[in-house]
N, C-alpha and C positions, 0 to 999 in steps of 0.2 A: 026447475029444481036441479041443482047441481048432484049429481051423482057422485058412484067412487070411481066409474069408467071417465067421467069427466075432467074427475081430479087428476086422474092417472096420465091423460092424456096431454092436461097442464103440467103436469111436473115433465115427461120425457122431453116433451118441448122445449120446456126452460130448460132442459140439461143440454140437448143440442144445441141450442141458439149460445149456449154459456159456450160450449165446448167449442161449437164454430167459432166464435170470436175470440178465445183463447188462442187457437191453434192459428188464426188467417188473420191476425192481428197487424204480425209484422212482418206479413207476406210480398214479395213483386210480384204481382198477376203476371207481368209480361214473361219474368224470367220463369215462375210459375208451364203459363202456358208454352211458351219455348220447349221447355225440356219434357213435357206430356206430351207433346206434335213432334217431336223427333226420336220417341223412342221406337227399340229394333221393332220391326213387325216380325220377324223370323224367332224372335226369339219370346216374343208376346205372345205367337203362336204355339210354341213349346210349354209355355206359361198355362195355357190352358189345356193343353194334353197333359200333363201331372197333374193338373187340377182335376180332370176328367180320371184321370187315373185313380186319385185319392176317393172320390167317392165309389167307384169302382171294391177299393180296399175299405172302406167303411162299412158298406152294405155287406160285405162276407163276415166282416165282424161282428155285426149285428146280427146276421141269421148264425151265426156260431152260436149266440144267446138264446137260441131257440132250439138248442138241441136235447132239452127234458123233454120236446113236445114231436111230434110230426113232423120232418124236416119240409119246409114250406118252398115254393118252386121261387129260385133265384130271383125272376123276374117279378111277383109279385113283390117282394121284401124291395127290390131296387126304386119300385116305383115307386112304393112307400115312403122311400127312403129323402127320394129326390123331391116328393110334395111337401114334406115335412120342410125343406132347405127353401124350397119355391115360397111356401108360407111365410118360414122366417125372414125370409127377403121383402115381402111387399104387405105382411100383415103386422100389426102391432101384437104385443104380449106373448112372442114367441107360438104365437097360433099355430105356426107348422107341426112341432108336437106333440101336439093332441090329434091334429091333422094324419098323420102317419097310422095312430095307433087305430083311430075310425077307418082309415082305408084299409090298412088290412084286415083287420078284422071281419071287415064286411066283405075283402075279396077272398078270403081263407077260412071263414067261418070258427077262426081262434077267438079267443075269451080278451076281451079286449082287458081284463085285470092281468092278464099274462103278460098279455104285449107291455102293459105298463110294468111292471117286473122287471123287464125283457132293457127296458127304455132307461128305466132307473138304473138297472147294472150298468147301463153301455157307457149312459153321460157320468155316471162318479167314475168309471174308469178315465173316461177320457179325461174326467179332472185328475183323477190319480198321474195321469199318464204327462199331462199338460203340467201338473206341481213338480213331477219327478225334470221333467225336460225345463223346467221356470230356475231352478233347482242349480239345476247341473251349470247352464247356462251364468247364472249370475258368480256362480263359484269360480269359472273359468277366467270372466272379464273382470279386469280389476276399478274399468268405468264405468259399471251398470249402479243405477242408478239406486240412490240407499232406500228409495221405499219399495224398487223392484227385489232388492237383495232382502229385505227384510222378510217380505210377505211370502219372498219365496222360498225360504226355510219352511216356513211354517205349515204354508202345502206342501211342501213337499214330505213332511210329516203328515197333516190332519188326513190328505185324501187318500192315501193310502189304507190309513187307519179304516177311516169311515166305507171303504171299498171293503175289507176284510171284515167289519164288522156285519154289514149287509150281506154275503155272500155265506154268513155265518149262521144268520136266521131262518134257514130252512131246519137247519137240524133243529131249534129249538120250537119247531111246526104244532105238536101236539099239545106244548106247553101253552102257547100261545092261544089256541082253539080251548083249552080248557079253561086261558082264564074269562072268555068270553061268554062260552058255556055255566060260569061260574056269575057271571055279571050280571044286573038287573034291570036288562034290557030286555027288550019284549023280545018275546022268544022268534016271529016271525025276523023281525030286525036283526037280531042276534046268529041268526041262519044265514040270513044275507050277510051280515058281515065275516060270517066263517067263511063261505062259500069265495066270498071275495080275496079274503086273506088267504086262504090255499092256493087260487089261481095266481096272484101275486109271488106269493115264495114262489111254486113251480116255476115262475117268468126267472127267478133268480137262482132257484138250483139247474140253470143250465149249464156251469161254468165249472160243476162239483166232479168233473173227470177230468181226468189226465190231460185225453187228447185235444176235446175243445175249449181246455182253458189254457192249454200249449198254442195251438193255432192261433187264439184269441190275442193270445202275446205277441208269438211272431208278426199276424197280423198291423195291431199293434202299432211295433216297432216301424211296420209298411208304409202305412199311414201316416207317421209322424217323420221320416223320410221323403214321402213325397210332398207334405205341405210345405215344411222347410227347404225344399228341392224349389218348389212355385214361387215361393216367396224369395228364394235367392237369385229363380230365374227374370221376375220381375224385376230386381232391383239391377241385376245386371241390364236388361234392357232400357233403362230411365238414365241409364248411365252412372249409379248411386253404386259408389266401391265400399261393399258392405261385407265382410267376414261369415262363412254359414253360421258360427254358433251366434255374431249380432241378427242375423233372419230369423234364426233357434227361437232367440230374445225374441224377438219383434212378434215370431207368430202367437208364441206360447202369451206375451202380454195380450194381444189381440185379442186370442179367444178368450182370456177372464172377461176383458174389460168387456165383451160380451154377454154378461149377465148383468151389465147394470143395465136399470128402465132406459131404452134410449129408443129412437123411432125405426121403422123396419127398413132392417139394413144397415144398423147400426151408423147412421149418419152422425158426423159431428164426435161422437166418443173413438173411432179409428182414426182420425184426422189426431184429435190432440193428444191422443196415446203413441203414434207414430212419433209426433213432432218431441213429446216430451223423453222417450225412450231412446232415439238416434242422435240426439241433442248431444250428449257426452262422447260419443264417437265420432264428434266433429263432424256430423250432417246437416246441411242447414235446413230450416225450413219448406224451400223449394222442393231441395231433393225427395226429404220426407213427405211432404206433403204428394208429391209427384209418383213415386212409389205406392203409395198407399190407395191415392187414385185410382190409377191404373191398375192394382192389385182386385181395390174391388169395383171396377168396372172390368175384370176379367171371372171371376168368380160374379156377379151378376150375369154375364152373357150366358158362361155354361151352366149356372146353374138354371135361365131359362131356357135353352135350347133342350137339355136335358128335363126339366121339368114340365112344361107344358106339355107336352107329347103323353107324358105319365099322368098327368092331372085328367088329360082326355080319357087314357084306357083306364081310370079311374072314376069317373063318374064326372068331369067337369067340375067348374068354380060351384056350385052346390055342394060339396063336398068338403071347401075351403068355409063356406060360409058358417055351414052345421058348427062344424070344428073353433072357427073364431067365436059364434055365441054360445056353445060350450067352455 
């Protein structure tokens, strides 16, 4: 009996297998391999120290979001942080997280409807944060590409919007609970979903003072410095003479194309987003494709180095498993 996990499974497939032969169509292996086997090791080195650095600046941004609650010990929220990323690397349907929200939950004893709050604020900033830099970026370069330039007006509008309007729903808290209270649903049911939808807002009224939606910004700005920083330093080492604000481009397209269905580790959808993006700035295939490699074959190593170690003080691949059949 074909399922809808089965379906799913067939479409992401079809989408990388299109994508790979899109992007490796009019590829030289050789000149390909060439320029992967000679890039800097000193400087692919540095590539993953700002790599390591940015999740570093992630996780303080994310326990920023947790400041309506108990401020939770750094190391738990890190380790969280890094299984969530471990997940998304080797599980399908973005399993890491859910992965995140279940570990800590169950090593902080927080209301895992918070931590989803908590989760939902973090990634529409980041989309806010990624339209604003998608944005900036295509306004700057006069060769970015016209479906990059379009889409990115338009985030750069919508995700902001949709960040202010979420961070808005706290105040409107009571109204909400009443019209639930008001509904005719079974009233045990009707509990549960109060009960859920207050822990929820709480996850998203952490953001409602001054100082940790200050931090959260600076943060932020940290964050979206050091990837663009990785991503410039990788491309320096492949030998690819790429501008920061074309890296800007490259990251900021990388992580939308990030939300389409693709298989874990987004194989095949970074390969022909690179290739299709660096095309107009005179990069050929190789290089792109050679960058990109390497980019995330350097973001795969740290994010297992870093990951595994926390998956242990975490309960172990049972803990991935829970989270994937959730």
């Amino acid at each position: 009996m074909i399922t809808k996990r089965h379906l799913v499974l067939v479409v992401t497939l079809a989408i990388a297998a299109v994508a790979l032969w899109a992007a490796f169509r009019d590829v030289n292996f050789a000149q390909l391999w060439a320029r992967m086997t000679q890039a800097d090791p000193l400087l692919i080195g540095l590539a993953a120290l700002i790599h390591i650095a940015s999740f570093l600046a992630r996780t303080q941004r994310w326990r920023l979001t947790m400041s309506s609650s108990a401020p939770l010990p750094w190391r738990q929220v890190f380790d969280a942080n890094m299984v969530c990323y471990l997940g998304n690397n080797y599980l399908p349907a973005r399993a890491g997280e859910v992965a995140r929200i279940f570990t800590l939950a169950a090593r902080s004893g927080v209301s895992r409807n918070f931590l989803f709050g908590t989760v939902v604020v973090e990634r529409i900033a980041d989309a806010a944060a990624l339209a604003g830099l998608l944005g900036a970026a295509t306004a700057l370069l006069d060769a970015a590409p016209a479906w990059l330039s379009g889409g990115g007006g338009a985030m750069a509008l919508g995700a902001p919007l949709v960040l202010v309007i979420l961070l808005a729903l706290p105040l409107f808290e009571e109204k909400l609970i009443a019209l639930l209270e008001r509904s005719r649903l079974p009233q045990s049911f009707s509990a549960t979903l109060q009960h859920m939808l207050r822990q929820f807002l709480l996850g998203s009224r952490g953001l409602h003072q001054w100082r940790p939606l200050t931090a959260f910004l600076l943060w932020t700005g940290v964050w979206l410095t050091l990837e663009v920083g990785f991503m410039l330093t990788t491309a320096l080492a492949v030998g690819v003479e790429a501008e920061p604000v074309v890296c800007a481009l490259l990251f900021a397209a990388l992580a939308f194309s990030s939300l389409a269905p693709s298989t874990p580790g987004y194989v095949g959808v970074f390969q022909l987003v690179a290739v299709l993006v660096l095309k107009p700035f005179g990069v050929g295939a190789e290089e792109a494709l050679s960058l990109v490699l390497i980019y995330q074959a350097i973001s795969y190593c740290v994010v297992t180095v870093l990951g595994v170690p926390a998956l242990w003080r975490i309960g172990g691949l049972r803990v991935l498993r829970q989270s994937a059949s959730s």
